[in-house]
N, C-alpha and C positions, 0 to 999 in steps of 0.2 A: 317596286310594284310593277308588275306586269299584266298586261291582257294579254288572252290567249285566245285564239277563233279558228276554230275547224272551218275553213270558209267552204269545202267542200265533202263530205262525206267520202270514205272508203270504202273500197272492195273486201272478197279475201282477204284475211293475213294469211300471208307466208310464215314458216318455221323463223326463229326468231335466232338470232347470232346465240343472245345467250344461252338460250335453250341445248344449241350444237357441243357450247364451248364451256357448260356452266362445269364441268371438270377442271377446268385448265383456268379460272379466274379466280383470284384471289383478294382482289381490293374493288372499292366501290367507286363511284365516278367522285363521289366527297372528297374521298381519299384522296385520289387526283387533285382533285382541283385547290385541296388545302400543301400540294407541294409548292415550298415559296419559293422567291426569290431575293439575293440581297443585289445592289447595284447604286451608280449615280454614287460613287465615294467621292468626300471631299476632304481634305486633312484644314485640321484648325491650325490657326495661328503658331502653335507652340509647338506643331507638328507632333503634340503627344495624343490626339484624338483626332477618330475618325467619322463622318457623317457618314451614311449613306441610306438608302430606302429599303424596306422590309415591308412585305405585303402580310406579314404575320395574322393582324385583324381582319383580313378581307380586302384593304384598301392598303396603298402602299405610305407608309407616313416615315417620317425621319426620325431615325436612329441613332445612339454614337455611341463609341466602341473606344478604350483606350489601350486595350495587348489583346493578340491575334486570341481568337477565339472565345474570350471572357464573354461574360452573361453582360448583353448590350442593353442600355436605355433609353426605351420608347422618349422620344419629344413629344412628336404630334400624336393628337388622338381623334381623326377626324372622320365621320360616313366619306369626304369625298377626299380620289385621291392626290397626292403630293404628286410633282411633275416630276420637280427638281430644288436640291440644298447647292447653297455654295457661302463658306465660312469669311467671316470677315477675315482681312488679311492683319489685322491688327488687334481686335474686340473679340473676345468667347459672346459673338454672335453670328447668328446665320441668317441668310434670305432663301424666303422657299416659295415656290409658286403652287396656287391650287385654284380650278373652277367650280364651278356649281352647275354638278347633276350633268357633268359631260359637254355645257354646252362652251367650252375652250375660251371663255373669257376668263383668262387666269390673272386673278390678284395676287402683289407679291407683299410677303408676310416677314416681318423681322420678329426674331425669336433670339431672346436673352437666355444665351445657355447656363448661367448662373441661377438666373432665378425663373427659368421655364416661363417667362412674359410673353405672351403672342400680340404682336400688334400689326393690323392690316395698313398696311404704307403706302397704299393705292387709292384702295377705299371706292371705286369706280367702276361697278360691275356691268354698266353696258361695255366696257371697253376693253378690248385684250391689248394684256401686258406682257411683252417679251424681255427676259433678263437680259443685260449689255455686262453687266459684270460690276467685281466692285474697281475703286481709284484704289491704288497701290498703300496708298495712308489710309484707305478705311472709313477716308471721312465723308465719300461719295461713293452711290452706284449710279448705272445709267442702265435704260429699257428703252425698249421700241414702241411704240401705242398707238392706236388707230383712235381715240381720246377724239381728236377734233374735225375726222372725216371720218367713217367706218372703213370705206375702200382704201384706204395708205394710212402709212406710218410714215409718225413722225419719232425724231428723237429726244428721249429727253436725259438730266441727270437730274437727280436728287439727294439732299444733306441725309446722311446714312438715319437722323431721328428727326428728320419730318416726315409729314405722313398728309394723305390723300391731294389734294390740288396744287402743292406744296412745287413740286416739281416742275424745275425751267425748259421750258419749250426751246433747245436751242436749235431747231432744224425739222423745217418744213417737208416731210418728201411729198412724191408723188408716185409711190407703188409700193412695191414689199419690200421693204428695208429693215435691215437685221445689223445687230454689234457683233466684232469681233475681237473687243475688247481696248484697253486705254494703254496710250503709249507708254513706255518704261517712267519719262517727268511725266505723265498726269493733263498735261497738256493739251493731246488730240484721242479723236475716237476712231477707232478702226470700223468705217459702215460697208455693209456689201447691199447691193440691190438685185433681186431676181425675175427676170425677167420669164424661165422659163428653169425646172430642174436640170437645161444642159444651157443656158445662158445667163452667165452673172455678171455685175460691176465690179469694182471698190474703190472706194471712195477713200477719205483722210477726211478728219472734221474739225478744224480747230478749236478750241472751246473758247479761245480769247476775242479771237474776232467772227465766229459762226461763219468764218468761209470754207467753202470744201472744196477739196482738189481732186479730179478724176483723173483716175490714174490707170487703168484698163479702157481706154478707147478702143472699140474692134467691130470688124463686122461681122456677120452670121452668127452663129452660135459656138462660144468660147465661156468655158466653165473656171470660174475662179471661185477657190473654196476654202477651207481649212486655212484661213489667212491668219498669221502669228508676227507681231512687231519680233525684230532682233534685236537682241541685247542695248545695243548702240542706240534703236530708233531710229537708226540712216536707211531701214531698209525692212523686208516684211518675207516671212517662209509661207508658200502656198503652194499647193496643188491644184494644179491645171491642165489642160492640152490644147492649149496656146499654140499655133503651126499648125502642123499637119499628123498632131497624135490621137491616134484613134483611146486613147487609154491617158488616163489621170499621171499625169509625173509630178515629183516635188521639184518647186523652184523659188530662185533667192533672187525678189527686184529691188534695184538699187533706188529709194524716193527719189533722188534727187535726177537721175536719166531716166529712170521710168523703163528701164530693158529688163529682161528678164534672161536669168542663167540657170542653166540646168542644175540640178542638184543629184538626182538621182533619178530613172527609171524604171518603169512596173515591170519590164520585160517582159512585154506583152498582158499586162495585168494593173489593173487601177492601182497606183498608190492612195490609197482610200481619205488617208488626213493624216495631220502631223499637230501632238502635241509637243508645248515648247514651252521653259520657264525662262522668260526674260529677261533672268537675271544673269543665269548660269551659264546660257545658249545650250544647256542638256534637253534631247527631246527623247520624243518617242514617233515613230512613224509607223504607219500598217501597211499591208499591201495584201489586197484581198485575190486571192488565186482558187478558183473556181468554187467561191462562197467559204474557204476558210484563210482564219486570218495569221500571217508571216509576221511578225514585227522586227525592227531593229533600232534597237537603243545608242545613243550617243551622245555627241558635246563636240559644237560647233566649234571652229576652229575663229578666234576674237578676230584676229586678222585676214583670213581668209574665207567669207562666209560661206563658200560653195566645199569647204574641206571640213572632214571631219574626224575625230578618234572613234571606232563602234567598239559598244561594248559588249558582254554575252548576251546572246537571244534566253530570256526568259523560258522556264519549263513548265507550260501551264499546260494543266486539262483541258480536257473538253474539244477547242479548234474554233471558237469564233471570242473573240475580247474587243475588248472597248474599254472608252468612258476611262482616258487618263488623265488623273490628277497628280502633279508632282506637293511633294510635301515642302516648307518654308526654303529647309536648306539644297533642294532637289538630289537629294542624298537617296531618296525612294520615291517612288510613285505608285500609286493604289489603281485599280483596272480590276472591270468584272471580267468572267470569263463561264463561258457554256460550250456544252456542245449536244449531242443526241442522246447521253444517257449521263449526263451532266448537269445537274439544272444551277442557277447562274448563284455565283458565290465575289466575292468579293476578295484579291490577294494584293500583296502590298511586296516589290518588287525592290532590291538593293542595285541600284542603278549600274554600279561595279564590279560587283561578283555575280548578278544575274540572278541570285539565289530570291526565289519566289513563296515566301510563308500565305498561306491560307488565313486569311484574317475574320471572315463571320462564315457562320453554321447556317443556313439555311437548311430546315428539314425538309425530308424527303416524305414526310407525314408516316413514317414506320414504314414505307415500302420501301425494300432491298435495291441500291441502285443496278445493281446486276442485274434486275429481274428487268431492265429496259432494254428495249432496243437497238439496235445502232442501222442508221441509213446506210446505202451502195448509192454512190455516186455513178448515173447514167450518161446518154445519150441516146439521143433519138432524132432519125432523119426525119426532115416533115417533109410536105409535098414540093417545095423548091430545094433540095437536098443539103438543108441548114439544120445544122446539127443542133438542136434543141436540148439544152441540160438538163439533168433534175432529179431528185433523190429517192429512193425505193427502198423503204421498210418494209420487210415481209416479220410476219407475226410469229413468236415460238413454237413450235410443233406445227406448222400449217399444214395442209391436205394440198395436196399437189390437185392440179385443177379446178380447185373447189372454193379457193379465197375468194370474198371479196375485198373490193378497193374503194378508196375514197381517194380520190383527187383533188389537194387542196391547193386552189387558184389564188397566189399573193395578190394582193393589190399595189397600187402606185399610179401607173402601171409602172414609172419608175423604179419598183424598189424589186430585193431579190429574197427568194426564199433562200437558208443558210441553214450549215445543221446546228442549230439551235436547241435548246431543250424545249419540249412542249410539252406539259402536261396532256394537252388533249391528245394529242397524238399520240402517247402512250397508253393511254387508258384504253382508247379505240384497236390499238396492237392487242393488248391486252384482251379485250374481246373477239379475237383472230381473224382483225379488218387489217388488211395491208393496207400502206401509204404512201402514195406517190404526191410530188411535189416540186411540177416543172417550172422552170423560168422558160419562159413563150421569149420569143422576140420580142423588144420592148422593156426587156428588165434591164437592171442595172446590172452594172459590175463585168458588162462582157462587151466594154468598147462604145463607144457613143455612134458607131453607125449599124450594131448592135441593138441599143437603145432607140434607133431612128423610124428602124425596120416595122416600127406598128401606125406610124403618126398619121392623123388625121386620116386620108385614103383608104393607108394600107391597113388600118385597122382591124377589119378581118382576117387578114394573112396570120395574127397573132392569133384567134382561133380555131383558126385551119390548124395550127399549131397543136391546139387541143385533141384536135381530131385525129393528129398522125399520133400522139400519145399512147390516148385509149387504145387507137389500132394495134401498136406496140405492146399496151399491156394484153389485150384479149389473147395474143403469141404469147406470151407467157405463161410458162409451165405451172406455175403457181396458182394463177386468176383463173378465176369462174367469169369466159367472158359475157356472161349475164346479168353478172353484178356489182356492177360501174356506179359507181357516185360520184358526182362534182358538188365541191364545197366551195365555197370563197366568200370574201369579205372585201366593201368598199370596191376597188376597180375588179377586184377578182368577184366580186357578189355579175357585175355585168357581164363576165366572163363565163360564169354561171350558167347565164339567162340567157347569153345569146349560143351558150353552148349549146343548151335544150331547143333553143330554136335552130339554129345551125343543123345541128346533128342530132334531132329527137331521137333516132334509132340507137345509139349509143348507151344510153343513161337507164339505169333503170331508179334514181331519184335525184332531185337538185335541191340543194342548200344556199341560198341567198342570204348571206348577213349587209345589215346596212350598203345591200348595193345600187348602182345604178340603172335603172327599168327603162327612162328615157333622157334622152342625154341635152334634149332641149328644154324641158323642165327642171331638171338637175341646173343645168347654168343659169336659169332665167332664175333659180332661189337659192340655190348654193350661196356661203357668205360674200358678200358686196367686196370683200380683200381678196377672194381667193379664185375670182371669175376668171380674170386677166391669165393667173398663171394657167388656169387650168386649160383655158382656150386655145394657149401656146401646144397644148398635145392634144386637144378632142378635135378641135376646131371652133371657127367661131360664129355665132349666133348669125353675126353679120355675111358669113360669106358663105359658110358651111352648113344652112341649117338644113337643106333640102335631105345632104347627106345625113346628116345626125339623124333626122326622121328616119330615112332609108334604115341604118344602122340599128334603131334603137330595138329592144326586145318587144318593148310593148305592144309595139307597130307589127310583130309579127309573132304575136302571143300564139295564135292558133296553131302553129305548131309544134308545140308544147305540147308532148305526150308523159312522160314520165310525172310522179306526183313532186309536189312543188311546195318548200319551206322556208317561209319570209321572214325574216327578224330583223329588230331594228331598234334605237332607240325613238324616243320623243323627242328629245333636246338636241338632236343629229345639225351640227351647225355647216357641215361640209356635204352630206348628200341627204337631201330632209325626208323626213318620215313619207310626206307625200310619195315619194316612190317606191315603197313598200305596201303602200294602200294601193297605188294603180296597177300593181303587176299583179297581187293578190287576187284583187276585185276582177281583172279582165280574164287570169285564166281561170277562176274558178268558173266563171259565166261559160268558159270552152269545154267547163265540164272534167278539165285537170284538177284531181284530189290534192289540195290546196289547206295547211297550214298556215296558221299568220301567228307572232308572238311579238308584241310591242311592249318595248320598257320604258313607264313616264320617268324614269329618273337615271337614263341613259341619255347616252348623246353618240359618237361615231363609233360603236364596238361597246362591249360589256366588261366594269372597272370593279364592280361590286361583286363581293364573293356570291351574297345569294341569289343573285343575277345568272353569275355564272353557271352556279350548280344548276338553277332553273333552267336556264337556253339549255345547257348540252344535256341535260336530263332528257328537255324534247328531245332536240337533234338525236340523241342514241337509242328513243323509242322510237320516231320516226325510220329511224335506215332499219332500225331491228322490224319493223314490218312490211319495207317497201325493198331492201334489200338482203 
């Protein structure tokens, strides 16, 4: 369910895209948006079946699959979606987490793959539950849970068949604390604490005497991540840049001296994470080189842990994968894989010969994957002469001078855009909108002082960013530079909004999905667990609020000329609907032609097929009259 409110009336229409392009389209935005995806594989026990998630109904629910490409069988059947499956290591069972209506308070659910039994194991829906994994015997899992504070997580584990209160509290924290899984005996728990997305802990947890051992003392900000025990349990594989590295390296710390040895480097480029089966010491590691992904496979050396045998680089499509699961005997591993005219599939990988089989179908909903686009990876100087990345799909048959564009601003501000498959993004090609899609200063994946370059302060230097972009694109042979769109969602929705205020003259419309209007409202209601991290990059209430005011859109709505389209959900538990209703309400009163669309059974983004069709049904009627 959605409300919808013209909060300000419009002008003229201008000629409409489709109108220009109705020769040259062939599918509907439904179409689109019914292209799935399969991902999150998990192999069972018997390593003869595979889990993973398929958004096939609308909503993404678990799966399983026993030979590559066979007609798979729904488990779940639920309106809301599945996060994530992970298979006992012993029992044809699984654990899966899901919330209610987007707002991230995820219960976790045991499902008897035998006899399709769902039973909720949590049972505690004011409280989010984060998976820790299962114990190696099947007979325990352990989660993360804000259960007995809202602001921190504690840890706990639980008997794989009890369920709701059942679970021993065996560790108190005091901030965002997360599992990375249980020692090879069963023994201890792998915990990390985050203090900021470029400042982490880890910890060790004993489970016999609930004392912890810190084992990452450090000062400033030092990133420890993708933490994996070794084989042995004398010691743990992680990626970091621990010293003086501007970039993620993989390294092997010994528990017992607590030093850390190189393993390998990005070469100028994050080692992104490293999965590892604790039995075999075979992994997988990625390394992400300017948003696509390099992998290399191997098997640690028993005696040597810093020495390895590699073995062939997998031949997958696409150019972005993830989400490695090795199978019982680590004989293969399952990883989804996408790219720009890819959309994301699932393959299962022979560890030895490299040889990479296609294991689920995800359709393309009858449209021709040929008939997709493919990105040109850019650069673009901005006003301090920092080379600013980012990806440029231009549309088939375009009119030279006469495209328009849509600028779609990631959020995070951490994270990076990647060429990934996106149904929207295709469907909008499709209507002969080009699409550009920069990483500003501040995203990941290009060096942590990189990522520094926007923090608290400098935070507009990120979209002065913007601004050198657009400049970029309006030189280009292709673009009509009259008809500029900024899109974004979450940190890219404020990206948006202070783009339009920033650089009114630029835009000729802005698209705000669940973003941020004012950045001291946002912190003063944003979840009680997630203030701390976020204050670590906005700044904080306590010290910075003068700036934050300064900074925020709302505070300088008035220059907001171009028309303006707010979406959002209800249940938004990370930046709350309230900031979709103040940006709304302030620029319509300035007399800016002002859409607003709220969904009561959303929460941070839109997870529901009919959701979706609704928003970008707006969104594509919107730019077809304002651009």
């Amino acid at each position: 369910m959605a409300t919808v409110e013209a909060v300000a009336t419009t002008g003229t229409q201008t000629p409409t895209i489709s109108s220009r392009y109705a020769g040259d389209m062939s599918y509907e935005l439904e179409r689109y948006l019914n292209i799935r995806s399969a991902y999150g594989a998990s192999f069972g026990p018997d390593g003869e079946r595979l889990s993973f998630l398929l958004d096939t109904t609308g909503t993404s629910q678990v799966w399983t699959i026993a030979d590559p490409q066979e007609w798979p069988q729904q488990r779940t059947f639920y309106d809301e979606r599945v996060t994530f499956a992970s298979w006992s290591p012993e029992r044809p069972e699984l654990i899966f987490g899901m919330d209610d209506g987007g707002n991230e308070r995820a219960q976790l659910y045991r499902l008897d793959a035998e006899t399709g039994e769902i039973e909720n194991v949590t049972a505690m829906p004011d409280a989010k539950h984060r998976w820790g994994g299962w114990s190696h015997d099947g007979e325990q899992f352990a989660f993360a849970s804000n259960r007995r504070d809202e602001a921190v997580f504690d840890i706990y584990v639980q008997d794989r068949d009890a369920t709701g209160d059942a679970a021993k509290l065996v560790y108190e924290g005091d901030g965002w604390l997360s599992l990375a899984g249980w020692s090879p005996d069963d023994s201890r728990l792998l915990v990390s604490q985050a203090y900021s997305n470029f400042d982490q802990d880890l910890y060790v947890l004993d489970l016999e005497t609930e004392e912890i051992e810190h084992l990452t003392p450090h000062e400033g900000d030092v990133r420890y991540s993708s933490a994996s025990w070794a084989p042995d349990g004398d010691g743990l594989y992680l990626v970091t840049d621990e010293g003086d590295a501007d970039t993620l390296y993989l390294a092997y710390m010994d528990l017992e001296g607590g030093e850390l040895e190189t393993v390998t480097r990005g070469e100028g480029w994050n080692v992104d994470g490293i999965a590892l089966d604790d039995e075999t010491g075979r992994f997988v590691y990625s390394r992400n080189v300017e948003g696509y992904t390099e992998l290399t496979v191997g098997e640690f050396d028993a005696d040597e842990p810093t020495e390895f045998e590699r073995f062939p680089e997998p031949d997958l499509p696409g150019g972005v994968s993830g989400g490695i699961s090795f199978d019982p005997a680590a004989d293969r591993f399952a990883l989804s894989t996408t790219g720009d005219t890819v959309n994301t599939n699932v393959f299962v990988v022979d560890v030895e010969s490299g040889e990479a089989k296609r294991w689920t179908r995800a359709p393309t909903a009858g449209i021709p994957p040929e008939t997709f686009d493919e990105s040109d990876l850019v650069h673009v100087e901005s006003f301090d002469e920092l080379e600013v990345p980012g990806f440029l799909t231009l549309p088939d048959g375009y009119e030279a001078g006469n495209t328009p564009v849509v600028v779609d601003i990631h959020g995070g501000p951490e994270s990076q855009r990647r060429p990934s498959f996106s149904s929207v993004k295709q469907y909008f090609l499709d209507r002969g909108y080009a699409y550009f899609e920069p990483n500003v200063r501040g995203s990941a994946g290009y060096g942590a002082d990189y990522a520094a370059l926007d923090d608290v302060e400098k935070r507009m230097d990120s979209v002065a960013d913007i601004e050198a972009c657009v400049e970029w694109l309006q030189d280009h042979p292709a673009i009509d530079p009259d008809r500029i769109a900024a899109k974004g969602g979450s940190y890219g929705g404020f990206m948006v909004l202070a783009a339009l205020t920033e650089y009114p003259h630029l835009w000729a419309a802005g698209i705000d999905v669940v973003g941020i209007a004012n950045f001291v409202t946002f912190l003063e209601n944003t979840g009680d667990w997630r203030r701390e991290l976020r204050e670590a990059e906005y700044g904080s209430l306590e010290a910075d609020r003068e700036f934050l005011e300064d900074i925020s859109p709302i505070n300088n709505v008035e220059r907001i000329e171009a028309p303006l389209f707010v979406l959002h959900g209800e249940n938004d538990p990370r930046v709350p609907v309230g900031e979709a209703e103040q940006i709304a309400d302030q620029a319509a009163k300035q007399g800016v032609p002002v859409r607003k669309l709220i969904f009561e059974d959303e929460g941070h983004g839109f997870s529901k097929l009919e959701n979706r069709i609704e928003a970008y049904t707006e969104i594509a009627d919107f730019l077809d009259e304002h651009v």
